[in-house]
PDB file of N, H, CA, C and O in Angstrom:
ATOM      1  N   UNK A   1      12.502   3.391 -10.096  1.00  0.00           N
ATOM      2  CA  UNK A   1      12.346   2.930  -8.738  1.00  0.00           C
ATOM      3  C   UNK A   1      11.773   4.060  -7.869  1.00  0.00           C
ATOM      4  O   UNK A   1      10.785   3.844  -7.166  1.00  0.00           O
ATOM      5  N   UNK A   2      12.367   5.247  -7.903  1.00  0.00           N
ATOM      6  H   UNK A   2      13.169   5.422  -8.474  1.00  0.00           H
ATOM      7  CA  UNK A   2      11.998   6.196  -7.408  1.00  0.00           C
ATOM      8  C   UNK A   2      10.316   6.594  -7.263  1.00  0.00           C
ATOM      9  O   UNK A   2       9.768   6.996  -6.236  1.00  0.00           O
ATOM     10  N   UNK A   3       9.658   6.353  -8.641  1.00  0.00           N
ATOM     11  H   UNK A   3      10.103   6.027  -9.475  1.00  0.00           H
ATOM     12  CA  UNK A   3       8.415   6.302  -8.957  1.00  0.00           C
ATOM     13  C   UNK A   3       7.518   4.856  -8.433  1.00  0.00           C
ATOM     14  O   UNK A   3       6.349   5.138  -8.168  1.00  0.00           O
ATOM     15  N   UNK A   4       7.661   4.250  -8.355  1.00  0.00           N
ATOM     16  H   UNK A   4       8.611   4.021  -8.571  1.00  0.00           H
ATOM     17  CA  UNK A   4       7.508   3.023  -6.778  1.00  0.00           C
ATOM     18  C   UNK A   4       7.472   3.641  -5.590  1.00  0.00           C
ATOM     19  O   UNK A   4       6.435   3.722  -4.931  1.00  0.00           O
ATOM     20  N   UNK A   5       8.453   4.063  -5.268  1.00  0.00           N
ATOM     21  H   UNK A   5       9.295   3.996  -5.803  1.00  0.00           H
ATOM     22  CA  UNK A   5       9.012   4.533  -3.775  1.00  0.00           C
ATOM     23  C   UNK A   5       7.686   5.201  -3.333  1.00  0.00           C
ATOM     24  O   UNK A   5       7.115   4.758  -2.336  1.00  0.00           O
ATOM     25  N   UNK A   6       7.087   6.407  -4.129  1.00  0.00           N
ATOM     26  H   UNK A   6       7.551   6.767  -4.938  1.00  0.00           H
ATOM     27  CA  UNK A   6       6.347   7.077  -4.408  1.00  0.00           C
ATOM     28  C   UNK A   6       4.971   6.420  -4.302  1.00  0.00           C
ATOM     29  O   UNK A   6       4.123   6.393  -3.410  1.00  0.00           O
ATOM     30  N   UNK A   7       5.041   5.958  -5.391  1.00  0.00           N
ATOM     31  H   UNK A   7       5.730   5.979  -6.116  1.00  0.00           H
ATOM     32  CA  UNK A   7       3.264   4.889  -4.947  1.00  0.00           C
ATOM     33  C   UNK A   7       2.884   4.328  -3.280  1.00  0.00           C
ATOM     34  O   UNK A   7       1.971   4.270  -2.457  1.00  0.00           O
ATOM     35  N   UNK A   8       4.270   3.997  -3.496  1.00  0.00           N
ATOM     36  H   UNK A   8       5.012   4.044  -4.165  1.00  0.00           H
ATOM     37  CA  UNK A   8       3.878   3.126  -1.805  1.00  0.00           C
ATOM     38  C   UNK A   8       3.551   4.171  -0.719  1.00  0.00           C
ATOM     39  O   UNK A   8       2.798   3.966   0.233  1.00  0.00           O
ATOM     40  N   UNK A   9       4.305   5.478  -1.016  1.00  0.00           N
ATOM     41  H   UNK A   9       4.917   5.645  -1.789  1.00  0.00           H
ATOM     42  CA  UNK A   9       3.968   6.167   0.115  1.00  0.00           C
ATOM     43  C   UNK A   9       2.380   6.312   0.187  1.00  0.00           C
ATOM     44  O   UNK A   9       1.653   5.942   1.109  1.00  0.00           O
ATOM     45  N   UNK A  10       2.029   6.914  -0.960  1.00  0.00           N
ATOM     46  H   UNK A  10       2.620   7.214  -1.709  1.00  0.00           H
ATOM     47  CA  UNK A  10       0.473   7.115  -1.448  1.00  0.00           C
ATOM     48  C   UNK A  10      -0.071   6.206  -0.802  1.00  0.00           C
ATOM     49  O   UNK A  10      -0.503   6.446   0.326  1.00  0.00           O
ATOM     50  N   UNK A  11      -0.204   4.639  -1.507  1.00  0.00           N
ATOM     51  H   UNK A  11       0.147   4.444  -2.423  1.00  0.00           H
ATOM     52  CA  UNK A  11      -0.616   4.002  -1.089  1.00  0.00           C
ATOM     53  C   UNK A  11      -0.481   3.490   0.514  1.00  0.00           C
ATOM     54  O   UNK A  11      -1.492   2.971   0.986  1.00  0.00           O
ATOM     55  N   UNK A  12       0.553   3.590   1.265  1.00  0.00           N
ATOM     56  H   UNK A  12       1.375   4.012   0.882  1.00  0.00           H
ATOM     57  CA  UNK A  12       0.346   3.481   2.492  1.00  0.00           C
ATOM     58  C   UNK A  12      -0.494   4.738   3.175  1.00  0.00           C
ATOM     59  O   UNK A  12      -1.351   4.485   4.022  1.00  0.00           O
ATOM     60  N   UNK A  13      -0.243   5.965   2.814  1.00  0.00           N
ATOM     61  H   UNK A  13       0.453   6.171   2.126  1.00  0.00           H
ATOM     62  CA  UNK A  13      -1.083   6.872   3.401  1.00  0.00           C
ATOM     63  C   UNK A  13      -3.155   6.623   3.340  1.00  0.00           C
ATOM     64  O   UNK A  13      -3.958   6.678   4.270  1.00  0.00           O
ATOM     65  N   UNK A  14      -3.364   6.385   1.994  1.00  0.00           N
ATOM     66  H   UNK A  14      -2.711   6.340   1.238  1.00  0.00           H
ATOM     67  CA  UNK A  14      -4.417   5.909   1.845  1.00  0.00           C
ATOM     68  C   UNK A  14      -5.092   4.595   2.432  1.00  0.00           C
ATOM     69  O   UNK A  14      -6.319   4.575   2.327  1.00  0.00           O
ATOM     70  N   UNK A  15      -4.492   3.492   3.035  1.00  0.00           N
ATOM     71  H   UNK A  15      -3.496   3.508   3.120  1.00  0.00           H
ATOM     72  CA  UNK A  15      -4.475   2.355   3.340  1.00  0.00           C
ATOM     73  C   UNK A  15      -4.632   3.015   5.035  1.00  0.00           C
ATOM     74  O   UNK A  15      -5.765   2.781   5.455  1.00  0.00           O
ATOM     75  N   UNK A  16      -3.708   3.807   6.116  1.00  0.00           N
ATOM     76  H   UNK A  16      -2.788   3.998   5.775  1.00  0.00           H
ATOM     77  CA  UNK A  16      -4.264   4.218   6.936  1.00  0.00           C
ATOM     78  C   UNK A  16      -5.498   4.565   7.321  1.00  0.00           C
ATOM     79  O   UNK A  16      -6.308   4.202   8.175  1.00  0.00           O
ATOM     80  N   UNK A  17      -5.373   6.001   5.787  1.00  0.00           N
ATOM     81  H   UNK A  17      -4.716   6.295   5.094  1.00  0.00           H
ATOM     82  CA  UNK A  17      -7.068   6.337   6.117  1.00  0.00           C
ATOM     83  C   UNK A  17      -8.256   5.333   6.344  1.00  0.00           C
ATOM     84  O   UNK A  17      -9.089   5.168   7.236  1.00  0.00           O
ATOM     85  N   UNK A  18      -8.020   4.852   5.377  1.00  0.00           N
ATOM     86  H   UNK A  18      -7.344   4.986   4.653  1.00  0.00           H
ATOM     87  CA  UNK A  18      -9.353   3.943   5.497  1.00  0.00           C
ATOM     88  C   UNK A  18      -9.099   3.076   6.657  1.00  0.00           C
ATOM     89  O   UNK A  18     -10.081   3.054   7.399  1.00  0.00           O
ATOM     90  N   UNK A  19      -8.076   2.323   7.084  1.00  0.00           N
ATOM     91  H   UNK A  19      -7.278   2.341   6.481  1.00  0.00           H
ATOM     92  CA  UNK A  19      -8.225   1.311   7.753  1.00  0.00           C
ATOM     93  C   UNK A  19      -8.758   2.006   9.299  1.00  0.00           C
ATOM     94  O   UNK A  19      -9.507   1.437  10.093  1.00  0.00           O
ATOM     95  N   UNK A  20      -8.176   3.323   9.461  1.00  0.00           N
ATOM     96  H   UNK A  20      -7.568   3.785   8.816  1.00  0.00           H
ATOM     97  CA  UNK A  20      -8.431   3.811  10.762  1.00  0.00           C
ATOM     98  C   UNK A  20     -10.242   4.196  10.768  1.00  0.00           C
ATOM     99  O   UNK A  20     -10.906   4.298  11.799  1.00  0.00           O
ATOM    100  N   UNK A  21     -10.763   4.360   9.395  1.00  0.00           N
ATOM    101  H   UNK A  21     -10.223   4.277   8.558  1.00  0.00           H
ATOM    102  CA  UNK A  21     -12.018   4.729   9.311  1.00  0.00           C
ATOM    103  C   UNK A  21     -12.907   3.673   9.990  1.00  0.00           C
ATOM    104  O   UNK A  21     -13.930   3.750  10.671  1.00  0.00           O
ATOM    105  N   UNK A  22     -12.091   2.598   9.528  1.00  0.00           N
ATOM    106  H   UNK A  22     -11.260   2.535   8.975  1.00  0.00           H
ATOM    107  CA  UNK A  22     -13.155   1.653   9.269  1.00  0.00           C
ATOM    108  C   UNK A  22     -13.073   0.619  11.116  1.00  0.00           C
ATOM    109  O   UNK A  22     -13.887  -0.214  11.513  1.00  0.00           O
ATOM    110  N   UNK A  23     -11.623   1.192  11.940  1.00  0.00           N
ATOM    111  H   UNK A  23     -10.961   1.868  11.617  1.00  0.00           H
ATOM    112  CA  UNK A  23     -11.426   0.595  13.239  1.00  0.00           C
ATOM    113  C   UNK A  23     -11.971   1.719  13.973  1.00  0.00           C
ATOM    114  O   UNK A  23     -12.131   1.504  15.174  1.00  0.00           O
ATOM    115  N   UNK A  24     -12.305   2.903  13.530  1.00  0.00           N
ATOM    116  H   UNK A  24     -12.175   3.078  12.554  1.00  0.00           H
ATOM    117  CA  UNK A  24     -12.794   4.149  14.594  1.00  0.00           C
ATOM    118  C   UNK A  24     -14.448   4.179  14.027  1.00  0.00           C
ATOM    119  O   UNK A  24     -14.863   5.245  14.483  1.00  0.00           O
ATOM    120  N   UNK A  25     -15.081   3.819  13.599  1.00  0.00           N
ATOM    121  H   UNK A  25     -14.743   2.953  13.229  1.00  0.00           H
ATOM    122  CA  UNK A  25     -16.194   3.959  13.190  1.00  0.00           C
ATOM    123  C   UNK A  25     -17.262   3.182  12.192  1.00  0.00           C
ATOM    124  O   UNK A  25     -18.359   3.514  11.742  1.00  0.00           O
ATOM    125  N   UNK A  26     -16.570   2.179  12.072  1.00  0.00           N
ATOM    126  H   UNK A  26     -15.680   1.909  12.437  1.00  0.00           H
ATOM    127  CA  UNK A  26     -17.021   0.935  11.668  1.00  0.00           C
ATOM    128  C   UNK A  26     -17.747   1.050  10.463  1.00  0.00           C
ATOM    129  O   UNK A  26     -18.748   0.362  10.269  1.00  0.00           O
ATOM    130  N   UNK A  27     -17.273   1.964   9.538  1.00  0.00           N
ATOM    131  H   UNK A  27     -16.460   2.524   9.696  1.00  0.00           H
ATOM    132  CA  UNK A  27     -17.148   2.032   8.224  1.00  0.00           C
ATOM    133  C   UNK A  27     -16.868   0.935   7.227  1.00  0.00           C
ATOM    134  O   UNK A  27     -15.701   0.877   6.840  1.00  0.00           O
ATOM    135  N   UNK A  28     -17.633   0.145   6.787  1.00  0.00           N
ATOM    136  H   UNK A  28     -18.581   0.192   7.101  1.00  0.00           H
ATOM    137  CA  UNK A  28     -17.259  -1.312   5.690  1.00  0.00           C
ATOM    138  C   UNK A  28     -16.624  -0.538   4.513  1.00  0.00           C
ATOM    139  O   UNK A  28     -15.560  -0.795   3.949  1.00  0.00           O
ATOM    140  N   UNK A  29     -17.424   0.381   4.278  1.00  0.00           N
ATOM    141  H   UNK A  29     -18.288   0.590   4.735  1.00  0.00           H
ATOM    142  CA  UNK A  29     -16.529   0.504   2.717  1.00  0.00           C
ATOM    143  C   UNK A  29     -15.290   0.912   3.000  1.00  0.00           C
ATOM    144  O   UNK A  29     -14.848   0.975   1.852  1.00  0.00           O
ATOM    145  N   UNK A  30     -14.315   1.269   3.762  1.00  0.00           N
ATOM    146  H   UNK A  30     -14.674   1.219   4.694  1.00  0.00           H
ATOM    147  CA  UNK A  30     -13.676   1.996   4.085  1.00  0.00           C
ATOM    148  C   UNK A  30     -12.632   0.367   4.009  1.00  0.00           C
ATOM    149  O   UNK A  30     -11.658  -0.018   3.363  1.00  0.00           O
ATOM    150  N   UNK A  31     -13.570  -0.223   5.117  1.00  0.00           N
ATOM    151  H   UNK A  31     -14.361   0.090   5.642  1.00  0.00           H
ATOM    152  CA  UNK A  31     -12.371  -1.822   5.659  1.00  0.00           C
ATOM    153  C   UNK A  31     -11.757  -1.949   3.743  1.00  0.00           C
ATOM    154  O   UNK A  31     -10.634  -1.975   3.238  1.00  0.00           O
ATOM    155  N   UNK A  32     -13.340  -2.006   3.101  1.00  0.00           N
ATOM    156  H   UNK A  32     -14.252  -1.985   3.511  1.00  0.00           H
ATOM    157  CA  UNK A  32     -12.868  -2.890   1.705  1.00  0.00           C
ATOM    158  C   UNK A  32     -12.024  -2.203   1.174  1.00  0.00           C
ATOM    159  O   UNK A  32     -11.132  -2.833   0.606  1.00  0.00           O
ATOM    160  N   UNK A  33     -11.956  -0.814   1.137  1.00  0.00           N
ATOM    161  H   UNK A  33     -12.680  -0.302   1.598  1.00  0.00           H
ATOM    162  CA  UNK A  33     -10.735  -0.031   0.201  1.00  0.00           C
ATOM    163  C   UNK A  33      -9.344  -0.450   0.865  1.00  0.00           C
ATOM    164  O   UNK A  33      -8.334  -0.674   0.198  1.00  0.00           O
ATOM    165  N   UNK A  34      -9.406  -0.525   2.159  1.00  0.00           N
ATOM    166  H   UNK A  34     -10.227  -0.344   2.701  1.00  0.00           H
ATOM    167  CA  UNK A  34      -8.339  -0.570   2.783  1.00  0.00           C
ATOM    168  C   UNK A  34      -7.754  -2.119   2.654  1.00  0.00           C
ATOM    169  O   UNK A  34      -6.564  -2.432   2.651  1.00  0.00           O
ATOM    170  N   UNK A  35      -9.051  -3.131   2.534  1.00  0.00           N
ATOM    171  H   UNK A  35     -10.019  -2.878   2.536  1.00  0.00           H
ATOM    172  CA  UNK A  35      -8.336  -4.341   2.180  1.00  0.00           C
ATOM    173  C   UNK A  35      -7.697  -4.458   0.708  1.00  0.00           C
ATOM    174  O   UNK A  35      -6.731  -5.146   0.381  1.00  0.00           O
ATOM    175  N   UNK A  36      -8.679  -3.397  -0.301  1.00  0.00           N
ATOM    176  H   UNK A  36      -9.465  -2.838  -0.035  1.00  0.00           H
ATOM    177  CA  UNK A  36      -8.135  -3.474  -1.793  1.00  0.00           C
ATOM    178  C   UNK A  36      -6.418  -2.757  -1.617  1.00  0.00           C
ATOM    179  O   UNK A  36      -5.505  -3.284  -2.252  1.00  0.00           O
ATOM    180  N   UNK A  37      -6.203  -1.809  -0.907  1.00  0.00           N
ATOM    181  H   UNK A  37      -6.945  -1.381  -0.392  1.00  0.00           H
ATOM    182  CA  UNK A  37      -5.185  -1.467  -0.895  1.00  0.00           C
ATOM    183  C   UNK A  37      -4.003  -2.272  -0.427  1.00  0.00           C
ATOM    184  O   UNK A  37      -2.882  -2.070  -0.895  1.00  0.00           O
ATOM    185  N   UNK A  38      -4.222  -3.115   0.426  1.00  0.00           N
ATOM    186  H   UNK A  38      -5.133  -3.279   0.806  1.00  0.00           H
ATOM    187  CA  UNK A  38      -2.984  -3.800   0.886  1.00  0.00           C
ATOM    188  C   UNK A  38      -2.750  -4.634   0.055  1.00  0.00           C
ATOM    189  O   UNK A  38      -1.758  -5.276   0.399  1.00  0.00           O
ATOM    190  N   UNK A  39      -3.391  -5.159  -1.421  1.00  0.00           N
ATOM    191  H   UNK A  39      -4.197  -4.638  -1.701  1.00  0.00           H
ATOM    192  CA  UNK A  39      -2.901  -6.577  -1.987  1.00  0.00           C
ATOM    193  C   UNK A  39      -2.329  -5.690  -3.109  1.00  0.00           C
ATOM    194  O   UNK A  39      -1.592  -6.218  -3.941  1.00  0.00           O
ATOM    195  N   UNK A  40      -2.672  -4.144  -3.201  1.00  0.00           N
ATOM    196  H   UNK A  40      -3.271  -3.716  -2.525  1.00  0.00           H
ATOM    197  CA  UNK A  40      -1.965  -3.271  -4.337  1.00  0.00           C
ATOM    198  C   UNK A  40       0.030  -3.189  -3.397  1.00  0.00           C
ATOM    199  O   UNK A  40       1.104  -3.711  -3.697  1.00  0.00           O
ATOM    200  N   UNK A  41      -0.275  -2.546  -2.607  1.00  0.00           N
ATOM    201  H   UNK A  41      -1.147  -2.122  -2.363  1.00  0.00           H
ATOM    202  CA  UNK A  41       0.802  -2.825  -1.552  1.00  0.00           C
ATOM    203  C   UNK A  41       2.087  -3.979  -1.452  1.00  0.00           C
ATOM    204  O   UNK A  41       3.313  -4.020  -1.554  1.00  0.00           O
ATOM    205  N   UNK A  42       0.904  -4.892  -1.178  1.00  0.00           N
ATOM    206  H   UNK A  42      -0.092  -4.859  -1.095  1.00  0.00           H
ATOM    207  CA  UNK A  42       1.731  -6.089  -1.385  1.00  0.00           C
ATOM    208  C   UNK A  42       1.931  -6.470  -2.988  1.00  0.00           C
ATOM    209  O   UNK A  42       2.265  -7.612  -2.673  1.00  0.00           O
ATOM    210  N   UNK A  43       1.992  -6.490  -4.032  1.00  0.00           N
ATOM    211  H   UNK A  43       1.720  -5.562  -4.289  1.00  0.00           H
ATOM    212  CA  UNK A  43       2.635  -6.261  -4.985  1.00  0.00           C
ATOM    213  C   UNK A  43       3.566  -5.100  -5.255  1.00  0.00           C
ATOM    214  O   UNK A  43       4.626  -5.576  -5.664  1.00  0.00           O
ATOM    215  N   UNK A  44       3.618  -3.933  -5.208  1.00  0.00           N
ATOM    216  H   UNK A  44       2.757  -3.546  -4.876  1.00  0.00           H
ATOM    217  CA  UNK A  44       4.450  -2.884  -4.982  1.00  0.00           C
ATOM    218  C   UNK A  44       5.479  -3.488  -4.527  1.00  0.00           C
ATOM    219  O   UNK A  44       6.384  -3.909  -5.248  1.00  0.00           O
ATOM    220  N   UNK A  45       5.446  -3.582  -3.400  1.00  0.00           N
ATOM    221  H   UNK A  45       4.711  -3.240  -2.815  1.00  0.00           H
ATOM    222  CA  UNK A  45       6.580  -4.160  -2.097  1.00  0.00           C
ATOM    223  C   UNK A  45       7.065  -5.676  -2.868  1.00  0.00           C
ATOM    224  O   UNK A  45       7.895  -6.281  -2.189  1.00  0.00           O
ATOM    225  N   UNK A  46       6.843  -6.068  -3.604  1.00  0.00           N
ATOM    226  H   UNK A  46       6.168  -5.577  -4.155  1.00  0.00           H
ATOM    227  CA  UNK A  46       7.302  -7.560  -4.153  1.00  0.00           C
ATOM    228  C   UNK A  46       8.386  -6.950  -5.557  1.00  0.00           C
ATOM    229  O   UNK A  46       9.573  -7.204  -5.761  1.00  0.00           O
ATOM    230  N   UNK A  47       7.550  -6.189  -6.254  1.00  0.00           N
ATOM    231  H   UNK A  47       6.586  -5.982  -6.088  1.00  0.00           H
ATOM    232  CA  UNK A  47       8.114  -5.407  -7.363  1.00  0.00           C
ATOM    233  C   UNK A  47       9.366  -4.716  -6.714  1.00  0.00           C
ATOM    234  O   UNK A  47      10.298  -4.964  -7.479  1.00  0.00           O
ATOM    235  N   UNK A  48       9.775  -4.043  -5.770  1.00  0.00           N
ATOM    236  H   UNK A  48       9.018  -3.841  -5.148  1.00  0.00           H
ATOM    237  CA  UNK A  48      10.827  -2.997  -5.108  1.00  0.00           C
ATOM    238  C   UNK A  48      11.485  -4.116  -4.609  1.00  0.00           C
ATOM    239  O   UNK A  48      12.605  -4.137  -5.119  1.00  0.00           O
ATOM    240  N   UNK A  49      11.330  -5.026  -3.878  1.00  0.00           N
ATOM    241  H   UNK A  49      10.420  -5.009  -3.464  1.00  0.00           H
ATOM    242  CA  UNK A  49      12.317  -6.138  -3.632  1.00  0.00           C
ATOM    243  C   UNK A  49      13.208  -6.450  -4.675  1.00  0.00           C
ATOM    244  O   UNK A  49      14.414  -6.205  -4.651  1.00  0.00           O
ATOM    245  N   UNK A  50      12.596  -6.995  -5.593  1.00  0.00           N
ATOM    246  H   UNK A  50      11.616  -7.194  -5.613  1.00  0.00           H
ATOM    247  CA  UNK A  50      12.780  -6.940  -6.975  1.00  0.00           C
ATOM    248  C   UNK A  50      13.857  -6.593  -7.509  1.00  0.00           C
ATOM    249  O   UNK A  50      14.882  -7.260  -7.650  1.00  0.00           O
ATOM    250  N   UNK A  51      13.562  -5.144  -7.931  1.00  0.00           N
ATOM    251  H   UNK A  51      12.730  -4.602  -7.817  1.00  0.00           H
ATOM    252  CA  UNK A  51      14.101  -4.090  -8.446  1.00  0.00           C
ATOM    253  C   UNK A  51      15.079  -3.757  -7.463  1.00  0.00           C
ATOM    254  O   UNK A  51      16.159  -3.762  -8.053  1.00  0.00           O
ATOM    255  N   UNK A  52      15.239  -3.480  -6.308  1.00  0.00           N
ATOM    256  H   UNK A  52      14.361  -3.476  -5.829  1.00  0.00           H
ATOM    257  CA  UNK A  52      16.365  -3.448  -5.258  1.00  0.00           C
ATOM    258  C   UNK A  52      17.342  -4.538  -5.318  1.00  0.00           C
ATOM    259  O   UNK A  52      18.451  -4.344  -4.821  1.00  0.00           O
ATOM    260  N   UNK A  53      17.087  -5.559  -5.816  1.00  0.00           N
ATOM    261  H   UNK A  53      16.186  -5.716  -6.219  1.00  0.00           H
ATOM    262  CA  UNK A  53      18.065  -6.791  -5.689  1.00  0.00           C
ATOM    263  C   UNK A  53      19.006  -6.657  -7.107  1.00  0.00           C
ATOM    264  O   UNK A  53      20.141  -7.086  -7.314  1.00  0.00           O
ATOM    265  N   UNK A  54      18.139  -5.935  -7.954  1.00  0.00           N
ATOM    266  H   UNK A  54      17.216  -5.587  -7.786  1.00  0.00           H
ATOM    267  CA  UNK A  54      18.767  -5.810  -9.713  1.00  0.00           C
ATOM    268  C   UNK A  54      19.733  -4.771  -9.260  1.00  0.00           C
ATOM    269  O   UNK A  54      20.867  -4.836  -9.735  1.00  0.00           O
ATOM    270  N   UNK A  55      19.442  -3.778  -8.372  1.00  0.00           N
ATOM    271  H   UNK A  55      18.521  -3.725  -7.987  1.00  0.00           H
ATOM    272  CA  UNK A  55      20.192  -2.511  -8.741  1.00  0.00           C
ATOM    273  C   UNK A  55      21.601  -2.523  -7.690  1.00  0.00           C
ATOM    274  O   UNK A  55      22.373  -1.566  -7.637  1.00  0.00           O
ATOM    275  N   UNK A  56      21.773  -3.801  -6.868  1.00  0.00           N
ATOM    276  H   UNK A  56      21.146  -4.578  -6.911  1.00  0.00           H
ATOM    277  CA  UNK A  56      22.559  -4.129  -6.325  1.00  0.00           C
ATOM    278  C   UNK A  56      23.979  -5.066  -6.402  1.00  0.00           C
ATOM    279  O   UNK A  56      25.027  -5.311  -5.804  1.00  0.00           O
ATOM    280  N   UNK A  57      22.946  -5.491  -7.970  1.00  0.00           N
ATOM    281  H   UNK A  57      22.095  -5.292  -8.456  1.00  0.00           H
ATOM    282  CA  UNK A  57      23.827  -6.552  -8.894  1.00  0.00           C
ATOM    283  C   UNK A  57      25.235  -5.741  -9.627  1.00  0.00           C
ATOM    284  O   UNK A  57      26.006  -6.374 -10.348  1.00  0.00           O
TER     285      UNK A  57
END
């Protein structure tokens, strides 16, 4: 889990970058990484729900 925890940070840090690239300077490739990143995200975050509900059992 810990190693999740981890991705997401990554991945949210990276998902900023770009998204701010792409709202401060109108960067497309930037929007698309940032859109590829949120559906990585949103699986992560589905997986840790997940796994948080097992480790509570």
């Amino acid at each position: 889990m810990k190693n999740l925890v981890e991705k997401l940070h990554k991945d949210f840090a990276d998902f900023a970058k770009d998204a701010a690239a792409q709202v401060e300077s109108g960067n497309k490739a930037a929007g698309q990484r940032a859109r590829k990143v949120s559906l990585e995200i949103e699986k992560a975050l589905k997986e840790f729900r997940k796994k948080s509900i097992e480790a509570t059992k």
